[in-house]
N, C-alpha and C positions, 0 to 999 in steps of 0.2 A: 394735367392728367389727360385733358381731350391729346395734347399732343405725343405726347407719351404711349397712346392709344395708336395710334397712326403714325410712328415711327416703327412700331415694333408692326405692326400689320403691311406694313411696306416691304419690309425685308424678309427675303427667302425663311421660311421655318418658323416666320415670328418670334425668333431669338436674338437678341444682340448684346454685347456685352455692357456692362455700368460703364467702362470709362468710352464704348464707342456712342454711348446715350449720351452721356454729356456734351463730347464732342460735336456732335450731330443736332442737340436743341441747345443747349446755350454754350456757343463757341467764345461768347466774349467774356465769361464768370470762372475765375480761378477754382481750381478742381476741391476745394473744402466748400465753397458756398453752392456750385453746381452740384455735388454729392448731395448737401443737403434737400438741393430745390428737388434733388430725383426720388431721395427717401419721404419727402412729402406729396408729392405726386404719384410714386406706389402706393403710398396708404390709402390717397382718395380715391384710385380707379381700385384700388381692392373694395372698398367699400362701396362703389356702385356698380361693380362686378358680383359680388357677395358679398351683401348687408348684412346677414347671420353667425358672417365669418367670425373665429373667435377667438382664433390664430393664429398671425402671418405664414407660420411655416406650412399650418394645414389648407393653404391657398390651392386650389383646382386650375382655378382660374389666369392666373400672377404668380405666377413658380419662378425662384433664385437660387441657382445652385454654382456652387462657384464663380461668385459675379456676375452668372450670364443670366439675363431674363428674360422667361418665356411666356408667352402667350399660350393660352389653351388654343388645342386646334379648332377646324370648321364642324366637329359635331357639337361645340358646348357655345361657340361664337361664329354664327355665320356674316359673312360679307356678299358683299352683292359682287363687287371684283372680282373675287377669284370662283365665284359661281358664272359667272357673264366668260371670264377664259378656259374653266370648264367645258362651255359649252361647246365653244369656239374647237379646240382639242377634240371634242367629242365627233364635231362637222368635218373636221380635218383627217382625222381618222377613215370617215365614211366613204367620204370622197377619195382617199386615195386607197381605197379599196375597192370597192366599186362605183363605176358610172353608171349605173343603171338609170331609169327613171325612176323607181321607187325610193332610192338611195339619194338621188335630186331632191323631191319630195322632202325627205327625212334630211339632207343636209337644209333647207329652205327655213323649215319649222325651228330648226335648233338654231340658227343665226337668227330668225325673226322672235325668238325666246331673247337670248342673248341683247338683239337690240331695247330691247323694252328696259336693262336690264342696266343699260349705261345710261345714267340722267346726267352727263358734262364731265369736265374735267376732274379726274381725280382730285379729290381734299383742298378743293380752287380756295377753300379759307385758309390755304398754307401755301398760297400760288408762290412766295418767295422764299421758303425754305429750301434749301437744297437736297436735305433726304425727302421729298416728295417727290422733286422733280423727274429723276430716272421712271419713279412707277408710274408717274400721270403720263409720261412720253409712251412708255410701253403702251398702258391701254389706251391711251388716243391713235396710236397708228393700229392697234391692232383693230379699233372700232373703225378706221376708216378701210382698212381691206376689210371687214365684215361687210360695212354698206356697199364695197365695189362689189362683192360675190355676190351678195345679195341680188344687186342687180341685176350683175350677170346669168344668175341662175331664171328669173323671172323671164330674162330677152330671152335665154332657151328654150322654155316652152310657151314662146309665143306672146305673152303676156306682158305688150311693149311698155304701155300705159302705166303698167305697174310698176315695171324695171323703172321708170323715171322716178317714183316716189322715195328709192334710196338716195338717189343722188339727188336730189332737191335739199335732200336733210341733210345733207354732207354740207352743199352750199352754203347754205342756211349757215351753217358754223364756220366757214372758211369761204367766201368766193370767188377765191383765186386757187381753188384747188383745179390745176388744168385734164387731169386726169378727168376728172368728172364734168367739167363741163365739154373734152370733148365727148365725153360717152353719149352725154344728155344730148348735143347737139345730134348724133347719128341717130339715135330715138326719134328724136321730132320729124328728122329729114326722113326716118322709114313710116313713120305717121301721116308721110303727106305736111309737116307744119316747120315748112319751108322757113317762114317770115320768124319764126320764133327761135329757130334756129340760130338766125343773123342774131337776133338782136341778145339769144345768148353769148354769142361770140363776142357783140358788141359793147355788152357792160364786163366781159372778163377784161376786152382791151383796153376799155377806159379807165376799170378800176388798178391795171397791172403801170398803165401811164401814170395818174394819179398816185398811186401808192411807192412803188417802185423803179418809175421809168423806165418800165422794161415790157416789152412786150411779149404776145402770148408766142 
């Protein structure tokens, strides 16, 4: 059921059809015992979706109409996902409409809403399924252009010290993102913090040798 949950919230509309469900969670169970594990799996996320339920057909929630099954949308089932790309969309908007500073401001709050918003890898308890994979890729790249703007928007108005806090957290998940360690280093170096600088430079080289054999 949990995965049943998170296949359908994965994909555009939260619709997909019985025989792309089965295909998609159990690729290796001929299509009579796969049917069944999904006719058992609808029952139980309909009854911790609605426990009062008294009806499969009269489901709000878990709707089947010609094979395809839906998910209710984001007013009866919210996610933090597609509220976190909301947002994202929202700051996107702003910004290519106007540059103002109030609009910086207002684009700032809504990616610093946003980040709060992404706690790791999309549904990392299904890190090796394959219908995960596409959406967890989506929102991790789109989480890490959040932390680059993020940043970038803080060096804007001056506020160098702060602009480094994005990209620490970037690192923090990845430290061979080179992108962010050159930003971080030009930070330091307008800080005056010369030496910290290097010795950012110095552990992306070590860990790009170690890791990859390849340098920055």
């Amino acid at each position: 059921k949990r995965q049943l949950l998170g296949c359908l919230l994965s994909h555009s509309g939260r619709r997909l059809g019985r025989e792309q469900i089965m295909e998609a969670l159990w690729p290796e169970l001929d299509m009579e015992t796969a049917a069944n594990r999904l006719n058992g799996a609808v029952h139980e996320l309909r009854q911790i979706l609605e426990p009062d339920l008294a009806r499969p057909a009269a489901s709000r929630m878990l709707r089947l109409e010609r094979d395809v099954l839906e998910l209710a949308d984001r007013t009866h089932i919210w996610v933090d996902a597609e509220t976190f790309e909301s947002l994202l969309i929202e700051a996107n908007n702003i910004y290519s409409q106007n540059h103002s500073s109030s609009s910086a401001e207002q684009d700032e709050r809504l990616l610093e809403d946003a980040a709060e918003l992404y706690g790791g890898d999309y549904l990392l308890e299904e890190l090796y399924s394959e219908w995960a994979m596409p959406r967890r890729e989506v929102l991790r790249r789109s989480w890490i252009g959040l932390l680059l703007s993020l940043s970038e928007l803080r060096e804007g108005r001056g506020a160098l010290a702060s602009a480094m806090e994005p990209l620490n957290r970037l690192l923090a998940s990845d430290p061979t993102d080179e992108t962010a360690v050159q930003r971080l280093m030009i930070l330091l170096t307008q800080l005056d913090r010369r030496g910290e600088a290097l010795n950012t430079y110095r552990r992306l080289a070590t860990r790009l040798e170690r890791n990859y054999e390849s340098e920055p």
